[in-house]
Backbone as JSON, one array per atom type, in Angstrom:
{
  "sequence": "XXXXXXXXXXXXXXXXXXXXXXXXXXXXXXXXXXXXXXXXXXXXXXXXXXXXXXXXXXXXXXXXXXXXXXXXXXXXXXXXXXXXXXXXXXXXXXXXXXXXXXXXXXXXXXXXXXXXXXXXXXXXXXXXXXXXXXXXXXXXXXXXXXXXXXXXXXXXXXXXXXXXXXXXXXXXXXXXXXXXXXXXXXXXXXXXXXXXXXXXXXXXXXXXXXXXXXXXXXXXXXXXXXXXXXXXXXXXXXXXXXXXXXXXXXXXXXXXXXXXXXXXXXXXXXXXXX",
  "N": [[81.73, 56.25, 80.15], [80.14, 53.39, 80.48], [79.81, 50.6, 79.39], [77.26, 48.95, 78.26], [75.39, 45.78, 78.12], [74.78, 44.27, 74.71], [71.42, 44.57, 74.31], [68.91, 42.56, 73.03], [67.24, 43.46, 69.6], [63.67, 44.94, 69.72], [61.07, 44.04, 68.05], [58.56, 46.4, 66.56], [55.26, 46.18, 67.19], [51.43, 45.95, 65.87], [48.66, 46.71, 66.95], [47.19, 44.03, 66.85], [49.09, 42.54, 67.3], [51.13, 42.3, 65.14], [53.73, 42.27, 63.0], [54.34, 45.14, 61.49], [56.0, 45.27, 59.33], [56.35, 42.61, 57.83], [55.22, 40.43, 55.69], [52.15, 38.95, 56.04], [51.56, 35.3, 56.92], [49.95, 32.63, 56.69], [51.4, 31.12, 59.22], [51.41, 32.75, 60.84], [48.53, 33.52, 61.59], [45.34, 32.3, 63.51], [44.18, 29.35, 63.52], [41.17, 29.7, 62.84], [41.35, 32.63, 61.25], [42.69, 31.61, 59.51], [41.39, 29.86, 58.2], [39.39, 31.17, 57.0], [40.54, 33.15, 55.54], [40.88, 31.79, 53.59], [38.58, 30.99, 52.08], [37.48, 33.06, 51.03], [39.3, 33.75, 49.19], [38.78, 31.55, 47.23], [37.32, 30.58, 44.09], [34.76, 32.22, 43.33], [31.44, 31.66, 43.42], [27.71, 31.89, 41.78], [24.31, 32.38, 42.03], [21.88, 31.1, 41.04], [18.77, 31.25, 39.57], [16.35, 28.9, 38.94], [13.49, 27.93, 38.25], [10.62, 26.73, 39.6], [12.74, 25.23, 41.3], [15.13, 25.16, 43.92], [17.54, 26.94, 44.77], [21.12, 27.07, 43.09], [24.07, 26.36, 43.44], [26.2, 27.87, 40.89], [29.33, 27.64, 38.46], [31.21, 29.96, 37.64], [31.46, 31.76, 34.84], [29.83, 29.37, 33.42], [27.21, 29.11, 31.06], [24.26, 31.59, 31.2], [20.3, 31.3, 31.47], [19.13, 32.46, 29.58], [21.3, 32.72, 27.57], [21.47, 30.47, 27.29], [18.55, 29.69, 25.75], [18.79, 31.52, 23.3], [20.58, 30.32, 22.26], [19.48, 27.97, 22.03], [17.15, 28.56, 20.17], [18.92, 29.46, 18.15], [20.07, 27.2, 17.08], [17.73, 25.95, 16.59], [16.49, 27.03, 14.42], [18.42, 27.09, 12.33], [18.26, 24.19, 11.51], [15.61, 24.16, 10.6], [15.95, 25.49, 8.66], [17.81, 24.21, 6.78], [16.43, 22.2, 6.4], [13.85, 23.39, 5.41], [15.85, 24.25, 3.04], [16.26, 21.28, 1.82], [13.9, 20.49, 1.26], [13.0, 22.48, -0.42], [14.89, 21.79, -2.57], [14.4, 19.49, -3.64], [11.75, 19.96, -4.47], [12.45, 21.23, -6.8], [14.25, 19.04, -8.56], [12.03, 17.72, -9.16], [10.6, 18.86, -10.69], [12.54, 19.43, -12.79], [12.8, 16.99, -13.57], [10.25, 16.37, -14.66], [9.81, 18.01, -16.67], [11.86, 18.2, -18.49], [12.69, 15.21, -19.23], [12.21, 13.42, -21.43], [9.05, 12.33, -22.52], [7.33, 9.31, -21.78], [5.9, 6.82, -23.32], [2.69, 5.08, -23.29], [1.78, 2.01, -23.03], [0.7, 0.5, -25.68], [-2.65, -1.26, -26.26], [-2.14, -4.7, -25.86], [-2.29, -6.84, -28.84], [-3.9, -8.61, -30.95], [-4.26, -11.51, -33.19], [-7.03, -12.08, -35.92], [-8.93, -14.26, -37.26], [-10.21, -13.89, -40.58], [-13.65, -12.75, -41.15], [-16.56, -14.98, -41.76], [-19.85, -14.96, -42.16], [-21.57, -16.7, -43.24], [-20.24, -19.41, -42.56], [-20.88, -22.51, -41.79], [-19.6, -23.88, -39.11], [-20.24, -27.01, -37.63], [-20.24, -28.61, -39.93], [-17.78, -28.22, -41.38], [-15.96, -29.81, -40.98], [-13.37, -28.77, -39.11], [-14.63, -29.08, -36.74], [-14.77, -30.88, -34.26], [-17.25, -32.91, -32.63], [-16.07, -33.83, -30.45], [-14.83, -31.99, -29.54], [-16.78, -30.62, -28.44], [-17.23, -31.27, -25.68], [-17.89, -30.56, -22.28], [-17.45, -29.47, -18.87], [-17.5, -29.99, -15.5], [-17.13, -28.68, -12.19], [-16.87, -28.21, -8.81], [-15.83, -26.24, -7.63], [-13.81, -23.18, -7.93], [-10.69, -23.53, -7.62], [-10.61, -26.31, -8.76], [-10.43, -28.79, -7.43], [-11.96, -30.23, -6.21], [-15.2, -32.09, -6.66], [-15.27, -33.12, -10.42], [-17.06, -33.07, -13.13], [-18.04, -34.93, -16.13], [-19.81, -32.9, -18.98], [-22.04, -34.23, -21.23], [-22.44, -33.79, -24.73], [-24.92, -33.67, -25.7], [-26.8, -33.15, -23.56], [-27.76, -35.19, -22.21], [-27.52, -36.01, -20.12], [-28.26, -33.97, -18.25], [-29.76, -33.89, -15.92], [-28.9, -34.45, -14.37], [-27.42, -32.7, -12.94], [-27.04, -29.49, -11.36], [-29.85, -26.91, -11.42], [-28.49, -24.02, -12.51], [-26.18, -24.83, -13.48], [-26.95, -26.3, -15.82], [-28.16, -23.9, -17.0], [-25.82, -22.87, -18.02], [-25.13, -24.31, -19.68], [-26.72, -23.56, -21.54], [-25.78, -20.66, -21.82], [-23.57, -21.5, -22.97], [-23.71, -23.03, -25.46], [-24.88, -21.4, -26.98], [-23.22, -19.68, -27.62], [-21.59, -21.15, -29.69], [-22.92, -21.69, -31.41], [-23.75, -19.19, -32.19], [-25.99, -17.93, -31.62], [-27.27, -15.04, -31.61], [-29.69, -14.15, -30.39], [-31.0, -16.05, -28.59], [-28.58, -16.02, -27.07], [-28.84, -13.32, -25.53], [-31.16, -13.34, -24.35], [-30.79, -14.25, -22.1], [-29.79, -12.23, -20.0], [-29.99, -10.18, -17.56], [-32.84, -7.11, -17.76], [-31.0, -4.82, -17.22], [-28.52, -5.24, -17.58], [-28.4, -5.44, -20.63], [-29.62, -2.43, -20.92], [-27.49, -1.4, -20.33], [-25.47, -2.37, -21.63], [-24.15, -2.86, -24.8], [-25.21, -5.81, -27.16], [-23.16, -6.81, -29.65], [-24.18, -8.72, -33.02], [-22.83, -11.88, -33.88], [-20.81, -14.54, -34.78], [-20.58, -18.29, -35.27], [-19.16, -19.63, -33.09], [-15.79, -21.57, -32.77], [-15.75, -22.97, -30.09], [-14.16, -24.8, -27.47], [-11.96, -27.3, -25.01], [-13.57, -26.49, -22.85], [-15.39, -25.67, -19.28], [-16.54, -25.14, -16.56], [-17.04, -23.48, -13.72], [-17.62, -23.17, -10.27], [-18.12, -20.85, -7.65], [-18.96, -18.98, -5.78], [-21.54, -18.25, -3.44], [-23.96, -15.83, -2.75], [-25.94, -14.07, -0.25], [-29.27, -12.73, -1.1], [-31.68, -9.24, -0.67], [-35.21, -10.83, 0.31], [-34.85, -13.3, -0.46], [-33.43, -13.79, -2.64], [-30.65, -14.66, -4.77], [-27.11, -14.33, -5.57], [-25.17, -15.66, -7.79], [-21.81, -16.55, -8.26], [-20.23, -17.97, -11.0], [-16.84, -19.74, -12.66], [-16.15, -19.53, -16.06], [-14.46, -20.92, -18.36], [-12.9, -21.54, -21.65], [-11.31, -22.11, -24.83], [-11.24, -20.71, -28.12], [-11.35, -22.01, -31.34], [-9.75, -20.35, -34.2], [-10.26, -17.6, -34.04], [-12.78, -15.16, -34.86], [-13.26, -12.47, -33.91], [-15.58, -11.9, -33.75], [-17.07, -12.33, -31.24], [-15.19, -12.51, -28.97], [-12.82, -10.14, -28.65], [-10.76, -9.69, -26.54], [-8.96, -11.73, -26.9], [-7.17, -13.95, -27.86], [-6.76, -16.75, -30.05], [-6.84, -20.14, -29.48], [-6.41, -19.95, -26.81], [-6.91, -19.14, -23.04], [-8.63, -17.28, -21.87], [-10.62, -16.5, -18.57], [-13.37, -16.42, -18.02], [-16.05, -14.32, -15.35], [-19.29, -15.29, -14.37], [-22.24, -14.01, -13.86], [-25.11, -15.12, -11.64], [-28.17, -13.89, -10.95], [-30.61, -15.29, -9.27], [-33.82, -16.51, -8.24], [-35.81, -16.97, -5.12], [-36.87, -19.62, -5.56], [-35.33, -20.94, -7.53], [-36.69, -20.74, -10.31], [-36.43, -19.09, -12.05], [-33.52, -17.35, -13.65], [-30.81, -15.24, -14.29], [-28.24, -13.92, -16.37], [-26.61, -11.57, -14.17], [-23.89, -9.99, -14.48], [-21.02, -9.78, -16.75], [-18.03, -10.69, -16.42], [-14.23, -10.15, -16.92], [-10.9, -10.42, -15.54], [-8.0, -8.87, -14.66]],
  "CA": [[80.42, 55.63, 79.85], [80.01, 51.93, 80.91], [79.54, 49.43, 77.76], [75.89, 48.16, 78.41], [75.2, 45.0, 77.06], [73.51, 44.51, 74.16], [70.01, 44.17, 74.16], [67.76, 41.76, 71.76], [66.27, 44.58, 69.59], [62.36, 44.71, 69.96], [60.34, 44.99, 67.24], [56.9, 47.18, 67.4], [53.93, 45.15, 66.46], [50.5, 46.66, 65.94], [47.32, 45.98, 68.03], [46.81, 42.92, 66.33], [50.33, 41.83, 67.83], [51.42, 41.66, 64.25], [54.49, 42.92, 62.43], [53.51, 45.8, 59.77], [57.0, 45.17, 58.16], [56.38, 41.53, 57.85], [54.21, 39.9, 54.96], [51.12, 38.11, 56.78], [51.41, 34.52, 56.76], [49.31, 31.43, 57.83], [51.62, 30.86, 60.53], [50.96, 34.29, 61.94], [47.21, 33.67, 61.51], [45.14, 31.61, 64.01], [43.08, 28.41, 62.49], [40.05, 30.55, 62.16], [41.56, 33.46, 60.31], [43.58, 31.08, 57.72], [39.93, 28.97, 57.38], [38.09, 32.39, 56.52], [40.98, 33.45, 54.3], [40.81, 30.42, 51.93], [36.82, 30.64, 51.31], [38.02, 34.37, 50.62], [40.18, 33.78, 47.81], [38.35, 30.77, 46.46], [36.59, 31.03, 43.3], [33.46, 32.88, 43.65], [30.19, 31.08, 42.84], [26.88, 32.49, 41.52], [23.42, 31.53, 42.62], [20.97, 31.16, 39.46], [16.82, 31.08, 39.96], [15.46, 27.95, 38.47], [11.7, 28.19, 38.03], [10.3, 25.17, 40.63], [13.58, 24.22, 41.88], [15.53, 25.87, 44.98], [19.0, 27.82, 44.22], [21.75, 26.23, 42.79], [25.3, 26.56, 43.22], [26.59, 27.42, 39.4], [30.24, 27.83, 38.73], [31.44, 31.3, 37.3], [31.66, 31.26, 33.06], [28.74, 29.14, 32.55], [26.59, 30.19, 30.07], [22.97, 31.87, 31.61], [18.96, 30.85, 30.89], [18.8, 33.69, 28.24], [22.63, 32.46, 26.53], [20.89, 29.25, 26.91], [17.63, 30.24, 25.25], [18.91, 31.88, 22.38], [21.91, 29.23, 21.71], [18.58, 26.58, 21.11], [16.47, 28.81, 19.14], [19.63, 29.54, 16.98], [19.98, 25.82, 16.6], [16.17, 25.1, 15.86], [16.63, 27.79, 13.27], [19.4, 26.52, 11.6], [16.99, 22.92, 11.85], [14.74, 24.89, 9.99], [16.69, 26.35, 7.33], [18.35, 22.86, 6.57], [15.3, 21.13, 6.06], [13.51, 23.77, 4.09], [16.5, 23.87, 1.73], [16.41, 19.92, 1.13], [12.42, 20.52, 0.58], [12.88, 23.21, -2.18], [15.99, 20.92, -3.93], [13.6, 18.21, -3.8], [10.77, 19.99, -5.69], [13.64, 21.36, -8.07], [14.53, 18.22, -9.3], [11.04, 17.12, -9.67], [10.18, 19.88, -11.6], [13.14, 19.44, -13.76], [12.6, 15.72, -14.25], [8.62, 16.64, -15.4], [10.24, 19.35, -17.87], [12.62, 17.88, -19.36], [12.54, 14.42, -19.24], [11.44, 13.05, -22.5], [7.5, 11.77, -21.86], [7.2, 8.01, -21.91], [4.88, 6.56, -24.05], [1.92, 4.42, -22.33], [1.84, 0.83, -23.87], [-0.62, -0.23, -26.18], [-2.92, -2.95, -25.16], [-2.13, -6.08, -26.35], [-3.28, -6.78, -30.15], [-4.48, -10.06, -31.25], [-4.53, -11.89, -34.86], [-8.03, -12.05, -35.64], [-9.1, -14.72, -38.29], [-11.36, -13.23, -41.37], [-14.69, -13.24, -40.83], [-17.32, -15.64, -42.51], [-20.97, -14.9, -41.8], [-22.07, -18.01, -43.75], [-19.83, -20.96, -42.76], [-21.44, -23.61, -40.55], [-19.0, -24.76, -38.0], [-20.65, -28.06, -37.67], [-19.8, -29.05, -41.17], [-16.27, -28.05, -42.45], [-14.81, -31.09, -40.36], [-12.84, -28.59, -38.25], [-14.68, -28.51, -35.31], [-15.77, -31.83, -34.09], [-17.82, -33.46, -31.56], [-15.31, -34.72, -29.0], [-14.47, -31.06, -28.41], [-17.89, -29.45, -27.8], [-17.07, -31.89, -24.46], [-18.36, -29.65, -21.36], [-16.58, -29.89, -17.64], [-18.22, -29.1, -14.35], [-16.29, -28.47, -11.24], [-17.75, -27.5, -7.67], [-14.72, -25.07, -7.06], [-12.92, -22.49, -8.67], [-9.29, -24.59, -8.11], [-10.38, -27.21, -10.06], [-9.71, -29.34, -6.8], [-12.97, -30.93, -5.59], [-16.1, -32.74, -8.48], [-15.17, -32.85, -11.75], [-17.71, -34.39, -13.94], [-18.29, -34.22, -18.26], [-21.21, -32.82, -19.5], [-22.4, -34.42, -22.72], [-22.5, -32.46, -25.74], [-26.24, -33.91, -25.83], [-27.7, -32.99, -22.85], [-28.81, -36.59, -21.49], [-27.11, -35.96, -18.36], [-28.55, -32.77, -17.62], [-30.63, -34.23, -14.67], [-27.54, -34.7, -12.6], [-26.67, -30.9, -12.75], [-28.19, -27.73, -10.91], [-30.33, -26.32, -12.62], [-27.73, -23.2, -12.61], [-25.34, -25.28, -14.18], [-27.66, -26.75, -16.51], [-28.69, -22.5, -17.71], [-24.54, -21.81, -18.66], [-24.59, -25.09, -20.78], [-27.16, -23.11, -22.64], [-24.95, -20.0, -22.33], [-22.22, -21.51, -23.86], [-23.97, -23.37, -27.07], [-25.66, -20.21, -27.51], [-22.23, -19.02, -28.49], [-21.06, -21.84, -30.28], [-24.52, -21.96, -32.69], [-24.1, -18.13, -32.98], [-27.54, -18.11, -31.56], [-27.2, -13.93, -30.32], [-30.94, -14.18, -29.88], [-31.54, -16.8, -27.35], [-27.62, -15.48, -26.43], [-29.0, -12.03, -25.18], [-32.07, -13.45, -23.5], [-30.03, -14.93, -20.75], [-29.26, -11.43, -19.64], [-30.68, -8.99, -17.05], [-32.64, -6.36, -18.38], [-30.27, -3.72, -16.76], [-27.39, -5.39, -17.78], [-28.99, -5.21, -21.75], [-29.23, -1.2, -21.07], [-25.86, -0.85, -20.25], [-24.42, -2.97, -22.3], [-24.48, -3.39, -26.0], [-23.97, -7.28, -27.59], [-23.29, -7.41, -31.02], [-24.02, -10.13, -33.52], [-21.58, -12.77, -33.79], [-20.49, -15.68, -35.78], [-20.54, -19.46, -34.6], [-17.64, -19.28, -32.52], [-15.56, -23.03, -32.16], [-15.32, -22.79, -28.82], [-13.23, -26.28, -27.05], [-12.28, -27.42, -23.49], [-14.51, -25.8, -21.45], [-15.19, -25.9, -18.32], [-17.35, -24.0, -15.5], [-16.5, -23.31, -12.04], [-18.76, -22.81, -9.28], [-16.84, -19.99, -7.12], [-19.37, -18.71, -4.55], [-23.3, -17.75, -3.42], [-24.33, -14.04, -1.71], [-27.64, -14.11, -0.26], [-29.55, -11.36, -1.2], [-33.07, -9.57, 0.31], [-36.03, -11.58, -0.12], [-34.58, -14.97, -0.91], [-32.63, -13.93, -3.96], [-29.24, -15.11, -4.45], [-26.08, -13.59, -6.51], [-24.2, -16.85, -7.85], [-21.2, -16.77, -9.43], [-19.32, -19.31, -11.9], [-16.21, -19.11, -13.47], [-16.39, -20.19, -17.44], [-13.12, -21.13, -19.29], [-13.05, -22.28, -23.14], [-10.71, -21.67, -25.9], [-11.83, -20.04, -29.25], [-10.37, -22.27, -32.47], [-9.58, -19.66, -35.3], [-11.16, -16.92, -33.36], [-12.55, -14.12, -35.91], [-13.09, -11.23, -33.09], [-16.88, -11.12, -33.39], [-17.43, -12.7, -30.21], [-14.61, -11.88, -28.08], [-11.1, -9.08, -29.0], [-9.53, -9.73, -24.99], [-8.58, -12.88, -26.24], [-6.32, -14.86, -29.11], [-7.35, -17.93, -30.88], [-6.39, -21.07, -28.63], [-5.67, -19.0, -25.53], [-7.85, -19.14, -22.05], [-8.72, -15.84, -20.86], [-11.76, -16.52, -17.81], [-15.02, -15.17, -17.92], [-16.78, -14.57, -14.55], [-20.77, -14.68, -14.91], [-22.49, -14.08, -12.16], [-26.36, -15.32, -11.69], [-29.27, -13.9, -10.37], [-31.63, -16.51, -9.06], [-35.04, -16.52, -7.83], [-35.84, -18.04, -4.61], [-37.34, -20.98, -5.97], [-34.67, -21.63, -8.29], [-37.1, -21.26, -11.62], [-35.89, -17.67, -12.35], [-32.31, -17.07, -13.75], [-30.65, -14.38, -15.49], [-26.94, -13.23, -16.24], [-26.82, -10.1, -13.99], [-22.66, -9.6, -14.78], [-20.07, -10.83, -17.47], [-16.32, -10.08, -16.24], [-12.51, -11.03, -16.6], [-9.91, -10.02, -14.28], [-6.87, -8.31, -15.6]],
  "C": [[80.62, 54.17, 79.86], [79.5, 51.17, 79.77], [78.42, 48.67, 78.45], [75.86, 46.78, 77.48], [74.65, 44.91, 75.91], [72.17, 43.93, 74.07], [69.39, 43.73, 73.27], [67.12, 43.49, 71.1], [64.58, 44.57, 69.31], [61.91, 45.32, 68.78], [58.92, 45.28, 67.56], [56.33, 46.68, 66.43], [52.74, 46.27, 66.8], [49.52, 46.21, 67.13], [47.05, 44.79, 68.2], [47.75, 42.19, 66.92], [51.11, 41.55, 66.8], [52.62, 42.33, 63.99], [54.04, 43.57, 61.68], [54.54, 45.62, 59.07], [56.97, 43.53, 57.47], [55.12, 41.02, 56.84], [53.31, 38.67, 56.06], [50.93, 36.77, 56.26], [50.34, 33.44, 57.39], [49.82, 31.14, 59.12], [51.5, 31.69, 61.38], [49.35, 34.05, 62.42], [46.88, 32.44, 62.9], [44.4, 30.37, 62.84], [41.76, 28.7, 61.85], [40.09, 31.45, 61.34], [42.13, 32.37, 59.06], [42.03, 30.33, 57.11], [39.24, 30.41, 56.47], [39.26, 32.89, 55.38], [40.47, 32.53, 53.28], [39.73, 30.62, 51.32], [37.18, 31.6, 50.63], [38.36, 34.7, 49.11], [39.77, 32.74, 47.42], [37.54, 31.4, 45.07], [34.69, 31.5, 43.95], [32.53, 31.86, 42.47], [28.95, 32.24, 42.66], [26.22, 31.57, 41.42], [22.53, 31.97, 41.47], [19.82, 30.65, 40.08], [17.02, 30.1, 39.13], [14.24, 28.0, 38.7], [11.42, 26.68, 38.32], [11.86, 25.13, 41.39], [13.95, 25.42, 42.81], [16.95, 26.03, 44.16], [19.84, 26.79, 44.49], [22.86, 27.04, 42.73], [26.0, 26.91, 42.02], [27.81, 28.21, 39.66], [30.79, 29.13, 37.87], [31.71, 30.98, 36.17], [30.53, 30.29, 32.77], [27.83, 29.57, 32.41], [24.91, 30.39, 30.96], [21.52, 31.14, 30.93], [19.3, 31.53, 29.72], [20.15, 33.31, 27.4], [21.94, 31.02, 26.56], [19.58, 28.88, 25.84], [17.97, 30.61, 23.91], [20.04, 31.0, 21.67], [20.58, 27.94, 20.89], [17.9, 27.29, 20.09], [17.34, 29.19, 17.76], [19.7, 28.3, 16.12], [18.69, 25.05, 15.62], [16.37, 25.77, 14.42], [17.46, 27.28, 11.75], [18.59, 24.86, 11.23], [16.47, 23.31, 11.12], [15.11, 25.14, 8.52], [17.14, 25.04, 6.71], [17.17, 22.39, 5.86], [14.16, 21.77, 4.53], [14.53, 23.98, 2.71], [16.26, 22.51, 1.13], [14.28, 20.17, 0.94], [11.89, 21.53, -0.7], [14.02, 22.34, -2.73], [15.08, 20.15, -4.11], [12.66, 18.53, -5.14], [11.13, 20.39, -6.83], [13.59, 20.49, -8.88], [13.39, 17.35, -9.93], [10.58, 17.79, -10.57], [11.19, 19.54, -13.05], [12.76, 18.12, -14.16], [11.11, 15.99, -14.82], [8.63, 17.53, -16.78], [10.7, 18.87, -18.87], [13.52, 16.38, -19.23], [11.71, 13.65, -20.49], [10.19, 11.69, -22.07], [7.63, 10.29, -22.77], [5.78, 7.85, -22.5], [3.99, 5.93, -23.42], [1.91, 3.53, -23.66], [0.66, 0.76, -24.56], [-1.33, -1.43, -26.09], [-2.51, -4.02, -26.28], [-2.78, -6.66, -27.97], [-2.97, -8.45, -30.44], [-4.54, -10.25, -33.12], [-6.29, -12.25, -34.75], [-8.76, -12.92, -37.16], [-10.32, -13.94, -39.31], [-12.43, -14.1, -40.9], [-15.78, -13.82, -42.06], [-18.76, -15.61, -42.22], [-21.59, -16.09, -41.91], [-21.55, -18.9, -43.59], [-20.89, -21.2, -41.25], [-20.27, -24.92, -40.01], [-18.69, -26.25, -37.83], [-20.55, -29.02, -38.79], [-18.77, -29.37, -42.02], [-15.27, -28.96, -41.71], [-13.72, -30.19, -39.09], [-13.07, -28.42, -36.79], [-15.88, -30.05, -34.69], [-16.14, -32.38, -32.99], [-17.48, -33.64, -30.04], [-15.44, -33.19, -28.29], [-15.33, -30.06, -28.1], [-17.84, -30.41, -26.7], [-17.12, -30.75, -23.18], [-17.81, -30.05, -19.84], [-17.3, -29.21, -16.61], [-17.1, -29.27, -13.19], [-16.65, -27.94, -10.24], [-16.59, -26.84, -6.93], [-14.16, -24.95, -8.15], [-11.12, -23.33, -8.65], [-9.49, -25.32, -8.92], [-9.77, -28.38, -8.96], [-10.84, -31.04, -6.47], [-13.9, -31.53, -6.73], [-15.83, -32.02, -9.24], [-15.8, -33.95, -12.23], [-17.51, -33.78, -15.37], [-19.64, -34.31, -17.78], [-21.6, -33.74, -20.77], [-22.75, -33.73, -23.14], [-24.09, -32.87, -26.01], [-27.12, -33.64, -25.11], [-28.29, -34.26, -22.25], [-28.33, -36.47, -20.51], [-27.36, -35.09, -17.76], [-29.47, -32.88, -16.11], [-29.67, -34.26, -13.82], [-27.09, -33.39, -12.32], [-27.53, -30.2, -12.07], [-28.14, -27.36, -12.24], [-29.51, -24.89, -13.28], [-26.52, -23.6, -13.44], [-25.67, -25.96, -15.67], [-27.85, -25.1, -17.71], [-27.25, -22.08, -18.1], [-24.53, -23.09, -19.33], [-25.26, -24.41, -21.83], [-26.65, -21.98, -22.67], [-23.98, -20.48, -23.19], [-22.38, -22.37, -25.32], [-24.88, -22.5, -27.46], [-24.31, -19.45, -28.5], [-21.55, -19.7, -29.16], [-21.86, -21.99, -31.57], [-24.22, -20.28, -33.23], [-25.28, -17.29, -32.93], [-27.97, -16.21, -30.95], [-28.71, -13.66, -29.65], [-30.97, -14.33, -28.91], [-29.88, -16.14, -25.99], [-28.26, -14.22, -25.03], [-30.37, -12.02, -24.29], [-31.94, -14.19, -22.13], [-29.85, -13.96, -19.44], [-30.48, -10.7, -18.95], [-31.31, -7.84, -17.91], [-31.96, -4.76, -18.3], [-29.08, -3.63, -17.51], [-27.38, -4.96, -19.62], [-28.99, -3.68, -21.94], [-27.91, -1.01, -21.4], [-24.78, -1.5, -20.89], [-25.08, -3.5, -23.64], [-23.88, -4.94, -26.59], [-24.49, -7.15, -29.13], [-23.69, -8.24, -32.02], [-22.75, -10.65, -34.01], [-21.73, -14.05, -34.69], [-20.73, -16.93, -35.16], [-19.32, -19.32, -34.31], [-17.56, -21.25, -32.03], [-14.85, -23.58, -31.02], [-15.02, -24.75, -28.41], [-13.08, -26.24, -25.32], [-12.69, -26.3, -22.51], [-15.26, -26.48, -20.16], [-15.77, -24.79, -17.13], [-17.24, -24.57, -14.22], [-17.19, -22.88, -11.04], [-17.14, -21.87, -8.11], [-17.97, -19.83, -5.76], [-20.62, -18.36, -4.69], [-23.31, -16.59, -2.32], [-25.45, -14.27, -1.94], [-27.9, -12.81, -0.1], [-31.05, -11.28, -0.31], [-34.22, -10.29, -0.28], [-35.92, -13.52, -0.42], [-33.67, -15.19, -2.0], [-31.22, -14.3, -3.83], [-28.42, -14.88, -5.82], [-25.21, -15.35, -6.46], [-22.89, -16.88, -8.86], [-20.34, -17.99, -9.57], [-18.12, -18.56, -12.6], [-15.66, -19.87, -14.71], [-15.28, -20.22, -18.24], [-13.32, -22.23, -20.72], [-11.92, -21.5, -24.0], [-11.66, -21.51, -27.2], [-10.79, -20.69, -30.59], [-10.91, -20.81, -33.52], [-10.82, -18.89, -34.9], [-11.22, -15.63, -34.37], [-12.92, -12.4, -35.22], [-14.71, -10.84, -32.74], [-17.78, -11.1, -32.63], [-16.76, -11.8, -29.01], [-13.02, -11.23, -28.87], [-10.84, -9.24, -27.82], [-9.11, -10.9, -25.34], [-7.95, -13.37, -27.73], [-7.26, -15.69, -29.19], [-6.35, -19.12, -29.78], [-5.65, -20.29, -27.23], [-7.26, -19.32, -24.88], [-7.9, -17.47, -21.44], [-10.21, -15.95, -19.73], [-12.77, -15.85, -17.98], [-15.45, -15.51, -16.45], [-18.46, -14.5, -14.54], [-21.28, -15.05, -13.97], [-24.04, -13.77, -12.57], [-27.1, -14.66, -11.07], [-30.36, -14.8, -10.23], [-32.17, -16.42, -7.77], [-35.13, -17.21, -6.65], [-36.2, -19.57, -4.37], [-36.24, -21.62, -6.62], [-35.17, -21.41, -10.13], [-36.86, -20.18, -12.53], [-34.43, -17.38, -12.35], [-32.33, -16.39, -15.03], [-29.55, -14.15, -14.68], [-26.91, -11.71, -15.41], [-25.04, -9.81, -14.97], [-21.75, -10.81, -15.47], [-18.75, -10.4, -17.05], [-15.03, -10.59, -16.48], [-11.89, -10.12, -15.68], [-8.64, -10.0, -15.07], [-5.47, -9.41, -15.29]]
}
């Protein structure tokens, strides 16, 4: 038997031309099979509806509408719960502070010394109350910025005044005489319903001083005027005015009604301001 050479040995490939003993590599593959593997074995995507929008690429593990959906309403919830707890602690502690909180007293107003009262002295007599300081002050503004004239305690200068200014000199020695008569005929008779005035003593009322503040035209021609009237009260015995000490200013506002002529006046309102 003749020693043949030896022959390369051939291996048998399939249809494909491939080896079946041979793990399938890229370099076996053409450029089109290794491209189509790769997409192959890439991660897989999933295509999610959006409501209006066109399909969207989303990447595998994130969370869906409906895990989305119920992740916020857990949240609002929790939002919810939070808030109504801090709105019941709240009314807790208000409750407890209303309970048991020892109740504060409310102040008492203000109390005044109030000299005894004398029905029978005359003012004008006992040397303490003299002349200079029934002295009367006019002023055509509430500052106290613009005319300032004296009145005389006699009245001879009353021609230089409105006649409005002229009708509170006789308010205010109505209450210096004691006079509650002619006092109380100054007054509206509305204001007289609704309001009771006492009788009173000669009160030794001192620098005073009336303030022209402002005029409201009313219908017909009438006109709302008010002034604002400052005087101290020596050795004040209460039976005039209790809002106020003895040498102390507390304001009065008194506010006119007047006629359109001018020949008609009456106190509609007496006020202070707290």
């Amino acid at each position: 038997m003749s020693n043949m050479p030896n022959e390369p040995r051939r291996e048998e490939k399939d249809a494909a031309g491939r080896t079946p003993d041979k793990p399938e590599t890229n370099q076996d593959r053409t450029p089109q099979e290794a491209s189509m593997n790769a997409d192959a074995q890439a991660p897989r995507e999933t295509l999610r509806d959006v409501p209006g929008a066109p399909l969207q690429a989303v990447p595998a593990g994130a969370p869906s509408p409906v895990q989305m959906k119920r992740s916020l309403a857990k949240n609002i919830r929790l939002v919810i719960l939070i808030i109504g707890g801090m709105v019941v602690l709240g009314l807790a502690v208000l409750l407890a502070l209303y309970f048991f909180l020892p109740e504060q007293e409310t102040p008492a107003p203000e109390e005044y010394y109030f000299y005894p009262v004398n029905w029978n002295v005359n003012i004008f007599e006992t040397g303490e109350y003299p002349e200079s300081d029934r002295i009367m002050m006019y002023c055509d503004n509430e500052q106290g910025y613009g005319l300032k004239e004296q009145i005389t305690s006699d009245g001879s200068d009353m021609e230089n005044f409105d006649i409005k200014v002229r009708f509170l000199t006789i308010y205010l020695n109505s209450i210096i005489s004691g006079d509650v008569e002619t006092y109380r005929s100054l007054f509206t008779e509305s204001y007289l319903q609704a309001n009771s005035i006492p009788q009173f003593t000669q009160q030794m009322l001192y620098q005073m001083c009336i303030y022209y503040c402002g005029t409201e035209a009313l219908e017909g021609g009438m006109q709302r005027v008010t002034y604002r009237v400052d005087y101290m009260i020596r050795k004040n015995n209460g039976t005039f005015r209790r809002d106020v000490g003895s040498d102390a200013i507390r304001p009065q506002y008194v506010v006119l009604l007047v006629s359109p002529d001018g020949s008609d006046i009456a106190i509609e309102n007496v006020y202070t301001r707290s």
